[in-house]
C-alpha positions as semicolon CSV with decimal commas, in nm:
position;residue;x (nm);y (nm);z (nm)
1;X;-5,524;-5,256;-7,331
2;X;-5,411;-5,047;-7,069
3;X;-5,063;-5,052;-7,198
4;X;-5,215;-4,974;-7,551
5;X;-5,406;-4,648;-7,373
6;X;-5,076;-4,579;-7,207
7;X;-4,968;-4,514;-7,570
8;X;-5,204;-4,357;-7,656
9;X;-5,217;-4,115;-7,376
10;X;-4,827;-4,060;-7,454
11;X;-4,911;-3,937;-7,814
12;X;-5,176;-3,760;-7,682
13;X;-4,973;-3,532;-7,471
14;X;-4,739;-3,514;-7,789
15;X;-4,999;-3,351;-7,984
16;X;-5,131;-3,102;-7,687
17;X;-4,762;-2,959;-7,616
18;X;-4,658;-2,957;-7,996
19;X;-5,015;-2,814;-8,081
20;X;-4,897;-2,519;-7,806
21;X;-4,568;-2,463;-7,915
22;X;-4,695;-2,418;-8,281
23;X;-4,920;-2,148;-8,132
24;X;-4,689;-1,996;-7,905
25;X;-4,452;-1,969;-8,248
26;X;-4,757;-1,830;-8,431
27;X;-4,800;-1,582;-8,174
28;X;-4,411;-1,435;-8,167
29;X;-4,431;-1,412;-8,555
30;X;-4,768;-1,224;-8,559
31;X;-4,567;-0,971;-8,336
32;X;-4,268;-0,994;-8,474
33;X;-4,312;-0,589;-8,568
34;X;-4,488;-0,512;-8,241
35;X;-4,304;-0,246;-8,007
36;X;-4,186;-0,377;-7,642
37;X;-4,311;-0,759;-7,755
38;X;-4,068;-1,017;-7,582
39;X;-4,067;-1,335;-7,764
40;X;-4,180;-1,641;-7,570
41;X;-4,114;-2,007;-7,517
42;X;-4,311;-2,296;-7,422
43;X;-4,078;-2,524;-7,221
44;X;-4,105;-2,902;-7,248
45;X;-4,038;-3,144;-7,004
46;X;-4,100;-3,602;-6,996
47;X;-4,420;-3,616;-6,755
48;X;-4,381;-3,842;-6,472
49;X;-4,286;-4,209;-6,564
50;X;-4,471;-4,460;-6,385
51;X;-4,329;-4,769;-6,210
52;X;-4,363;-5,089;-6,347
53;X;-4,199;-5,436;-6,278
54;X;-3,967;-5,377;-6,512
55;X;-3,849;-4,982;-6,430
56;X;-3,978;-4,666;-6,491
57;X;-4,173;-4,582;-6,793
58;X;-4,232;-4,231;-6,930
59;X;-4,587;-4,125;-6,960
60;X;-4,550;-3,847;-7,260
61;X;-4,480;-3,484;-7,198
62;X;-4,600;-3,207;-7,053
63;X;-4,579;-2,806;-7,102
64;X;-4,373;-2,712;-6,806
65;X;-4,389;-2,327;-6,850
66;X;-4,443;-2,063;-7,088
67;X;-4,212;-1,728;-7,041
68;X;-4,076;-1,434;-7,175
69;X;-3,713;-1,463;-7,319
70;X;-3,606;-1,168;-7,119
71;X;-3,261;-1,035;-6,976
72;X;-3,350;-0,845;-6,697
73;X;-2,982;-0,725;-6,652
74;X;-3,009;-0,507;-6,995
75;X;-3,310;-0,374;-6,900
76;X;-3,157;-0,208;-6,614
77;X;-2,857;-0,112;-6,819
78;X;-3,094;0,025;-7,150
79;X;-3,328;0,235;-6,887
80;X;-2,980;0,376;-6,724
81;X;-2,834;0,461;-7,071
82;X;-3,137;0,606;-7,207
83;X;-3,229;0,863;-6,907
84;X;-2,848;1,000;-6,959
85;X;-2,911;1,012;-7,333
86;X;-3,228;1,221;-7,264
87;X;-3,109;1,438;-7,026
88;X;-2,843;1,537;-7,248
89;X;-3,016;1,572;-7,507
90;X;-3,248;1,808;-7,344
91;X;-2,965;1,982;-7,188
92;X;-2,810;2,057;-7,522
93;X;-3,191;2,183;-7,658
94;X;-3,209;2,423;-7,329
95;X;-2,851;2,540;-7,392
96;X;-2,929;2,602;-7,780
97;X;-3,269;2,769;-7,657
98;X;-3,098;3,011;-7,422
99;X;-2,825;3,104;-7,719
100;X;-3,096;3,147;-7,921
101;X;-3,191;3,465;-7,713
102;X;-2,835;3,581;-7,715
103;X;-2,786;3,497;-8,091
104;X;-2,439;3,537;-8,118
105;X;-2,200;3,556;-8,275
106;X;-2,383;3,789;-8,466
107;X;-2,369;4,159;-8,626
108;X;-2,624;4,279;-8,451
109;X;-2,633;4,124;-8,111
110;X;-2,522;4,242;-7,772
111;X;-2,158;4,230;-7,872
112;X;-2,244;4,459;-8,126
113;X;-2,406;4,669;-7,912
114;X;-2,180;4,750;-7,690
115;X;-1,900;4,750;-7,939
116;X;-2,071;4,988;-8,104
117;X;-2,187;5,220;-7,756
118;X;-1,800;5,252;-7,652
119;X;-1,724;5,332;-8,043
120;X;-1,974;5,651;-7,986
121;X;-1,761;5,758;-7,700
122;X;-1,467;5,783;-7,923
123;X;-1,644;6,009;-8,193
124;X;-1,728;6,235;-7,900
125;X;-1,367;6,204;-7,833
126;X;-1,291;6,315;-8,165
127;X;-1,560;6,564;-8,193
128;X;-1,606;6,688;-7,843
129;X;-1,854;6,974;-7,931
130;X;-2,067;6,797;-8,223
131;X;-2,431;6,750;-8,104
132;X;-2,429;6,472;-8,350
133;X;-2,165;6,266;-8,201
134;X;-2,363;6,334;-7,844
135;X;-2,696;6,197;-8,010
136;X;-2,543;5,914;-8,123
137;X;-2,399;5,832;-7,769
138;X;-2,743;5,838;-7,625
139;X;-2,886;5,697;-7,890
140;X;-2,612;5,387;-7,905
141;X;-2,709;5,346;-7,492
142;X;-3,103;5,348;-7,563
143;X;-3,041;5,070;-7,816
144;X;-2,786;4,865;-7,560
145;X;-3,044;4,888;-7,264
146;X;-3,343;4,731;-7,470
147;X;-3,185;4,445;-7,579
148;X;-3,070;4,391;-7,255
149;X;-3,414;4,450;-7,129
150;X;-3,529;4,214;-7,436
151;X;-3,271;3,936;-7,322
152;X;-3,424;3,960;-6,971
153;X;-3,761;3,883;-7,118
154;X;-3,721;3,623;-7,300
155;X;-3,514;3,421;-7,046
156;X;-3,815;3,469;-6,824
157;X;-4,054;3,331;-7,134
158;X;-3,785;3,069;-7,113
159;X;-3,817;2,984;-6,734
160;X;-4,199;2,972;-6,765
161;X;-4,204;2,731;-7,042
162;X;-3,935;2,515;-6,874
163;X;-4,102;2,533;-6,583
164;X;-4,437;2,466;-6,791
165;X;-4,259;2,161;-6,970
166;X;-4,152;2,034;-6,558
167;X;-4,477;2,022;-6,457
168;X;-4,586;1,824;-6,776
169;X;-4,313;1,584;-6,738
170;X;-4,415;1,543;-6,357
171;X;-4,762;1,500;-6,463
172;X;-4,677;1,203;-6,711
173;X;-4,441;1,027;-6,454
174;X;-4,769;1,052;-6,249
175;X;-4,972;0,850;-6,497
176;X;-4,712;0,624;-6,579
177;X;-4,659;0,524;-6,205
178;X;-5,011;0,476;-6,172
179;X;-5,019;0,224;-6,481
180;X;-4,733;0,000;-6,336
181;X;-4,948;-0,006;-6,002
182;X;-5,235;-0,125;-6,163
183;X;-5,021;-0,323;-6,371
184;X;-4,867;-0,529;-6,067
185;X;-5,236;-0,563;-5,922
186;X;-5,326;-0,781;-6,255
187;X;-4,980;-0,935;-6,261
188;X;-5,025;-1,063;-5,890
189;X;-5,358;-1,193;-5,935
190;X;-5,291;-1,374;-6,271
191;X;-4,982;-1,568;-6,180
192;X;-5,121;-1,671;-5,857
193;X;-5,292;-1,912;-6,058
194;X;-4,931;-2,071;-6,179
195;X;-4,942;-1,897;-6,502
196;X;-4,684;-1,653;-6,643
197;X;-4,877;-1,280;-6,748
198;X;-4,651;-1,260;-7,046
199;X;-4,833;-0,971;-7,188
200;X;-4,915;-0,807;-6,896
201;X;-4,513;-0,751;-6,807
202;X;-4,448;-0,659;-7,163
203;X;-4,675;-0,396;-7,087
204;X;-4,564;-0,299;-6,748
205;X;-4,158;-0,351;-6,912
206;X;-4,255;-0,094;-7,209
207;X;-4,424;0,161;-6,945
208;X;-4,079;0,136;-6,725
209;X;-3,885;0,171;-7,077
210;X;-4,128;0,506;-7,121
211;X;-4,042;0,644;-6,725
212;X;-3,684;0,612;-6,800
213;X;-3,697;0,887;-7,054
214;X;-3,836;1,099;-6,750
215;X;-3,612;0,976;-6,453
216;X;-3,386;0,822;-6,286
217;X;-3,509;0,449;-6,188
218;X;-3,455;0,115;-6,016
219;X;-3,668;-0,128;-6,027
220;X;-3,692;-0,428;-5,793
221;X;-3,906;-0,777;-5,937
222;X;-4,058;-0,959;-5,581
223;X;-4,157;-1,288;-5,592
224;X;-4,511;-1,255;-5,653
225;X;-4,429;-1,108;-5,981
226;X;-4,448;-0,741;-5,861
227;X;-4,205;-0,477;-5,861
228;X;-4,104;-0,201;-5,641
229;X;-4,007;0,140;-5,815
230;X;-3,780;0,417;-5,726
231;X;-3,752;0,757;-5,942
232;X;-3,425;0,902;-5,841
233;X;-3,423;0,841;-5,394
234;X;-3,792;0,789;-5,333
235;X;-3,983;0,460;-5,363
236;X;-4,297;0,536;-5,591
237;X;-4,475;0,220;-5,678
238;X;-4,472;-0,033;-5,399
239;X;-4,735;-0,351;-5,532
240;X;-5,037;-0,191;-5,631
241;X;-4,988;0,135;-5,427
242;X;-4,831;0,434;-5,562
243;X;-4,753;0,790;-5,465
244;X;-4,773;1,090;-5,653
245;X;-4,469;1,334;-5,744
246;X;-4,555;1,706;-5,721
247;X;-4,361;1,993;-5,861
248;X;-4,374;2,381;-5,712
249;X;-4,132;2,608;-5,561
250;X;-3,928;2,920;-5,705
251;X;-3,687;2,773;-5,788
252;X;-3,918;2,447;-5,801
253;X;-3,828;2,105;-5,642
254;X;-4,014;1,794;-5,706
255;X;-4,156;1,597;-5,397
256;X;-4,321;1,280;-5,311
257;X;-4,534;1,338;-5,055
258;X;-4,312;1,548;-4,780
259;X;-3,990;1,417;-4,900
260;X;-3,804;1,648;-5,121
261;X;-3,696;1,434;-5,448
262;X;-3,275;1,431;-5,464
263;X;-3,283;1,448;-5,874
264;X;-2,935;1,443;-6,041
265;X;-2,928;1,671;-6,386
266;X;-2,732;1,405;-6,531
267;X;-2,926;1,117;-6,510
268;X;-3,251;1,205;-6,613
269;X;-3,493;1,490;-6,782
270;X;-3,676;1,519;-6,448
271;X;-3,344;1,622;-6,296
272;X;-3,254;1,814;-6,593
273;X;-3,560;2,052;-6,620
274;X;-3,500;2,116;-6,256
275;X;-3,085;2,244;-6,258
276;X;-3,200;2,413;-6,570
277;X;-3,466;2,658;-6,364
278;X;-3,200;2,608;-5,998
279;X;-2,942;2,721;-6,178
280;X;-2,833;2,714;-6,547
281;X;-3,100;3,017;-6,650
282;X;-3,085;3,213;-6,314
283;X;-2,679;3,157;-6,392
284;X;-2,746;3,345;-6,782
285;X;-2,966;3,597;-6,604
286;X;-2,704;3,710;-6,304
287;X;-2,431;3,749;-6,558
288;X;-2,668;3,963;-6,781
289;X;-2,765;4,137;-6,424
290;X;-2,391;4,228;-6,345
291;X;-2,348;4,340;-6,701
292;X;-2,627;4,575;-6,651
293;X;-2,492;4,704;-6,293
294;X;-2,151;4,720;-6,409
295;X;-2,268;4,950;-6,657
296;X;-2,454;5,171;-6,454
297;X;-2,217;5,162;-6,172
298;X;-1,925;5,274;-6,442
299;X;-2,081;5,499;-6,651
300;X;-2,265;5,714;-6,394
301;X;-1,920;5,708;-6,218
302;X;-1,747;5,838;-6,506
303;X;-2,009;6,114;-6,650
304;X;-2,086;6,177;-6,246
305;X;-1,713;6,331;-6,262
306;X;-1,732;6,505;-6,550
307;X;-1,873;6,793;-6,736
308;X;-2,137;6,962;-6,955
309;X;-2,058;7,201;-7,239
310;X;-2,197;7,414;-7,018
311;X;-1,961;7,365;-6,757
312;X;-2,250;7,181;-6,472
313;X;-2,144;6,823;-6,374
314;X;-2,246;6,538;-6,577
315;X;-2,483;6,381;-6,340
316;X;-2,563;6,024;-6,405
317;X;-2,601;5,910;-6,737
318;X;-2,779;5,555;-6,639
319;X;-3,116;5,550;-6,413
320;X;-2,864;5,453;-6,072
321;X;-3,185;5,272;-5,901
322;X;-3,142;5,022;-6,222
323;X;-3,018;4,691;-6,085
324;X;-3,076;4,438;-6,319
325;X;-3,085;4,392;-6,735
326;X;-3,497;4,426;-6,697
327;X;-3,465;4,788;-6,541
328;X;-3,156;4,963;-6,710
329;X;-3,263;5,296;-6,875
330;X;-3,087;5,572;-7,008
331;X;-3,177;5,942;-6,849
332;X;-2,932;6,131;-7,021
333;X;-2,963;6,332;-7,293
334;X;-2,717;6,473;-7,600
335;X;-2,679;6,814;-7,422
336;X;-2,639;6,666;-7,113
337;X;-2,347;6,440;-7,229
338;X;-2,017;6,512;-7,019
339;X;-1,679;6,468;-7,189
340;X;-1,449;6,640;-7,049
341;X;-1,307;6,668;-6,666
342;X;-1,267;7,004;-6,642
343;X;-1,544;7,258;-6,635
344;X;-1,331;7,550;-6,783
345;X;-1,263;7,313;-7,085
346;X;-1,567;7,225;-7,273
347;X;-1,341;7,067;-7,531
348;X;-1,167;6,857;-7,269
349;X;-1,212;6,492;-7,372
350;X;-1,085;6,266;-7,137
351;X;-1,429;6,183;-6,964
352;X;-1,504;6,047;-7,300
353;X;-1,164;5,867;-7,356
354;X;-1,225;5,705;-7,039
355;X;-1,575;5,584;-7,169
356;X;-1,434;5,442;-7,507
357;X;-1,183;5,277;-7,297
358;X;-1,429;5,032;-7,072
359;X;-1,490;4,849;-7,400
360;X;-1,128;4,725;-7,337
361;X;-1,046;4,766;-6,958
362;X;-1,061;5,005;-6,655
363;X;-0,854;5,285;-6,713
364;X;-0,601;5,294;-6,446
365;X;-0,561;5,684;-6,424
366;X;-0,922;5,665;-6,384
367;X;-0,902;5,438;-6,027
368;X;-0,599;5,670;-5,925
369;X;-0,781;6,014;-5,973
370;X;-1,060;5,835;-5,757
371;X;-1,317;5,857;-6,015
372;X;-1,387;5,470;-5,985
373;X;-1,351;5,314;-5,653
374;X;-1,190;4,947;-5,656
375;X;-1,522;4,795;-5,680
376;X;-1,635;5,016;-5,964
377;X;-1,373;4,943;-6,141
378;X;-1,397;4,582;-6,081
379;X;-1,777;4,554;-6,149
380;X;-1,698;4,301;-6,399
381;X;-1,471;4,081;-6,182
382;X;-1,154;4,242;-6,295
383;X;-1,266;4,260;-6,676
384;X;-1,432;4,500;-6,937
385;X;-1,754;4,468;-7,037
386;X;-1,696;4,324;-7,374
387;X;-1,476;4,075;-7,221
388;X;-1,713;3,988;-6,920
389;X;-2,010;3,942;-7,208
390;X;-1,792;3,708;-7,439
391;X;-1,718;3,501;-7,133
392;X;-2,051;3,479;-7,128
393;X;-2,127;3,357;-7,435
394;X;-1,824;3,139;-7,470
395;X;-1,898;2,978;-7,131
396;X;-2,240;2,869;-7,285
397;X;-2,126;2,777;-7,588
398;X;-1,878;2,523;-7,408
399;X;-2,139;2,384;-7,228
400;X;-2,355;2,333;-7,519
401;X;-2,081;2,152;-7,762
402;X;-2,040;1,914;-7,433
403;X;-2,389;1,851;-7,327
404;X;-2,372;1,762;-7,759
405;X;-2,127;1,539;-7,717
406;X;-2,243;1,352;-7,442
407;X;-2,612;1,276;-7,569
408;X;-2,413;1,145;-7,893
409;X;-2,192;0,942;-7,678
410;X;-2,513;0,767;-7,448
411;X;-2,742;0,760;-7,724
412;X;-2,521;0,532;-7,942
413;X;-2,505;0,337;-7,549
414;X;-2,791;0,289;-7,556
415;X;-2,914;0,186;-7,908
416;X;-2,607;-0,044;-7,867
417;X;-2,825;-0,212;-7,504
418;X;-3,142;-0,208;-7,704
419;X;-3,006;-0,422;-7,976
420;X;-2,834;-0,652;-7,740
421;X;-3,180;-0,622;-7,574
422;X;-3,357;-0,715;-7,936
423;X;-3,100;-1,027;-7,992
424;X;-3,224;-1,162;-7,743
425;X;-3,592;-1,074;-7,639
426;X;-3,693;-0,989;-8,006
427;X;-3,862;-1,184;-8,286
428;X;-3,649;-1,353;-8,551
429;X;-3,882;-1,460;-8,850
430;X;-3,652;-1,743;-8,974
431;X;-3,600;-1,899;-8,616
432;X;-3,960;-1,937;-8,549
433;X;-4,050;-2,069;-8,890
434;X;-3,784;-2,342;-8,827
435;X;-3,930;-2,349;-8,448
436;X;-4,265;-2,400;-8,570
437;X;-4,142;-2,645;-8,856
438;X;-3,979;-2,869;-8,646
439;X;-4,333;-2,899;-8,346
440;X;-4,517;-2,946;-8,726
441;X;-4,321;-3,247;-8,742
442;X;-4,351;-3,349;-8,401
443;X;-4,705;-3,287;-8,354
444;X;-4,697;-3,502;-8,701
445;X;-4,524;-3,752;-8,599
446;X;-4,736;-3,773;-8,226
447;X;-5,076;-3,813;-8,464
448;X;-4,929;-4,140;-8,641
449;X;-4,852;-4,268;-8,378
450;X;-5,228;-4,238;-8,335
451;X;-5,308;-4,393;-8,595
452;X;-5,031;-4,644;-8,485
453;X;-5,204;-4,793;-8,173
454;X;-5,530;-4,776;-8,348
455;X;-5,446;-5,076;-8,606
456;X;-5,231;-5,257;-8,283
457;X;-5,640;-5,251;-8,059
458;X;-5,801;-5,359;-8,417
459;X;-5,542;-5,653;-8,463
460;X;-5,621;-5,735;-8,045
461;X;-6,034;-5,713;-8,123
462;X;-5,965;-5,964;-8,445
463;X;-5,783;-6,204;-8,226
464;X;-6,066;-6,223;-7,958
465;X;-6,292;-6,333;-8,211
């Protein structure tokens, strides 16, 4: 009898670890559409034999383990890929966001502008005594300094909702960090018990997946099934403790705790958002800045040394206290334009030759007569205005087309990681049918055998009576 129950324990295990593989292969199918589900496996093993006099005899089997099929390695490579993808990606928006203010090239943009203020010069050149010419001068420079004063206002709008859109992302980091804390807590305590919190680290997997797309990470597993979490240099999550990233400053840098977070803007959005406000729109802003000085600085030298129609000196034709794009104003007006350089020669136009010739370069004779110092005449770094402005622009439109080629390069890295990641962590429909098939057999099989040892004790009870 006892080798009969032997049996019968034998099929018995059969039909509890077939029974739990058919469920386990239930379970990946019923998720086979879920987001972040790893498939999992129920690993069978021969239970202890026991020893008899004539060797060792298996006993059944038994469910060794049931795990994730994950590949930890892609994970790390995925989360890497993605945060460069992102950053780009919002590098290129940022870029397109502060062209977008600029809008060129266009007819009616800054280039235009100015284009179109040295172009009024030369019809005073041409017309030195027509009031309408003069009017259109001022009227050209009025038109120039509010769009430079408009530029300057909506790259502040732009700081504010970057730096709105920092303090969100910092805010979401925050809760994320918190989840994988409390997510290691439950981890911990689960698998102390021996069994593997599948679902638990798909969760705490998809919230790393989700930080990624913020930061910079690394994450460490430790043998009680927690991990350890960096975001760019500073440990975050450590177990079921965490520590909270804060954002202020002008410009703003993120901390954690007194630590000052070393964030690299091309790794991650976090980092991104941050050499966006540090430097990329204070960078636009200066060069609008030094358009607006250069302007001031070279105009009001020009009509400072020249004359009236009625033979007084020019005086300045800028607001000289104006520093920046926000404050440039004009304070001259059509009768007190000055065109020519010699106050017994109303007609004189070289003043205004001089002005229609900025929109190229400094006029030589103009540094030589000592109307423009060196450094007036180099207020652009050695170019005109036009050219200084077009640098500009062309600067920012190089940086776009390469912050667009980039986040096409990483995102097709990693979607290429993620399907690797898929291949192997994902559901496949057909291989758990068959998976499932083949334990239907099994578990089958492990029931006749049931049925097998049942007749062999009825034929034993008919011979004992």
């Amino acid at each position: 009898m006892s080798t009969l129950g032997s049996i019968l324990n034998i099929a018995r295990s059969a039909i509890h670890a077939h029974q739990t593989a058919v469920r386990v292969g239930s379970q990946n199918i019923a998720n086979a559409q879920t987001e972040g589900y790893s498939r999992q496996r129920v690993r069978l093993v021969d239970s202890s034999p026991d020893i008899t006099p004539i060797g060792r005899l298996g006993t059944g089997v038994t469910i060794h383990d049931g795990a994730r099929v994950r590949d930890t390695l892609l994970d790390t490579s995925f989360r890497r890929e993605s945060a460069r993808s992102a950053s780009f990606d919002l590098r290129q928006d940022l870029l397109g966001q502060i062209e977008a203010v600029l809008g060129e090239p266009s007819d009616t943009g800054l280039a235009a502008s100015l284009d179109a203020f040295f172009s009024s010069w030369s019809e005073v050149a041409a017309h030195p005594s027509d009031p309408t010419a003069r009017r259109m001068v001022v009227q050209r420079a009025e038109q120039l300094g509010s769009q430079l004063r408009s530029f300057s206002t909506q790259l502040d709008d732009l700081v504010q909702s970057t730096r709105t859109r920092l303090t969100t992302s910092v805010g979401q980091i925050n809760d994320l960090a918190k989840e994988v804390a409390s997510l290691n807590e439950l981890i911990v305590r689960e698998e102390a018990t021996g069994i593997t919190a599948s679902d638990l680290r798909d969760q705490r997997d998809r919230l790393l997946d989700s930080l990624s797309q913020f930061a910079s990470i690394k994450v460490t597993e430790r043998s009680n099934g927690s991990v350890t979490l960096m975001v760019e240099n500073a440990i975050v999550v450590e177990g079921n403790d965490w520590k909270q990233l804060s954002a202020a400053g002008e410009p703003p840098v993120v901390t954690v705790g007194a630590a000052t977070l070393r964030v690299s803007s091309e790794g991650s959005v976090l980092g991104e958002l941050v050499a966006t406000l540090q430097t990329r729109l204070p960078g636009v802003q200066q060069r609008l800045d030094d358009l607006a000085r250069g302007l001031v600085v070279q105009t009001n030298a020009l009509h400072n040394a020249g004359f009236r129609p009625d033979g007084s000196h020019g005086g300045d034709f800028f607001d000289s206290t104006a520093t920046t794009a926000r404050d440039i104003r004009v304070i001259a007006t059509a009768e007190s334009i000055a065109a020519s350089d010699d106050a017994t020669q109303p007609a004189n136009n070289r003043i205004a030759l001089a002005m229609a010739g900025m929109r190229d370069r400094p006029a030589n004779n103009a540094i030589a007569s000592g109307i423009w110092t060196p450094a007036e005449a180099n207020a652009f770094g050695g170019l005109s205005a036009a050219e200084h402005y077009r640098a500009t622009v062309t600067d920012l439109g190089v940086q776009t087309r390469m912050a667009e080629d980039s986040a096409a390069v990483y995102e097709t890295l990693a979607s290429q990681l993620d399907l690797r990641r898929q291949s192997i962590s994902g559901v496949s429909v057909d291989e758990e049918l068959i998976r499932v098939m083949q334990h239907q057999q099994a578990y089958t099989a492990a029931a006749r055998l049931v049925n097998v040892v049942d007749e062999m004790m009825q034929t034993i009870l008919e011979l004992k009576r």
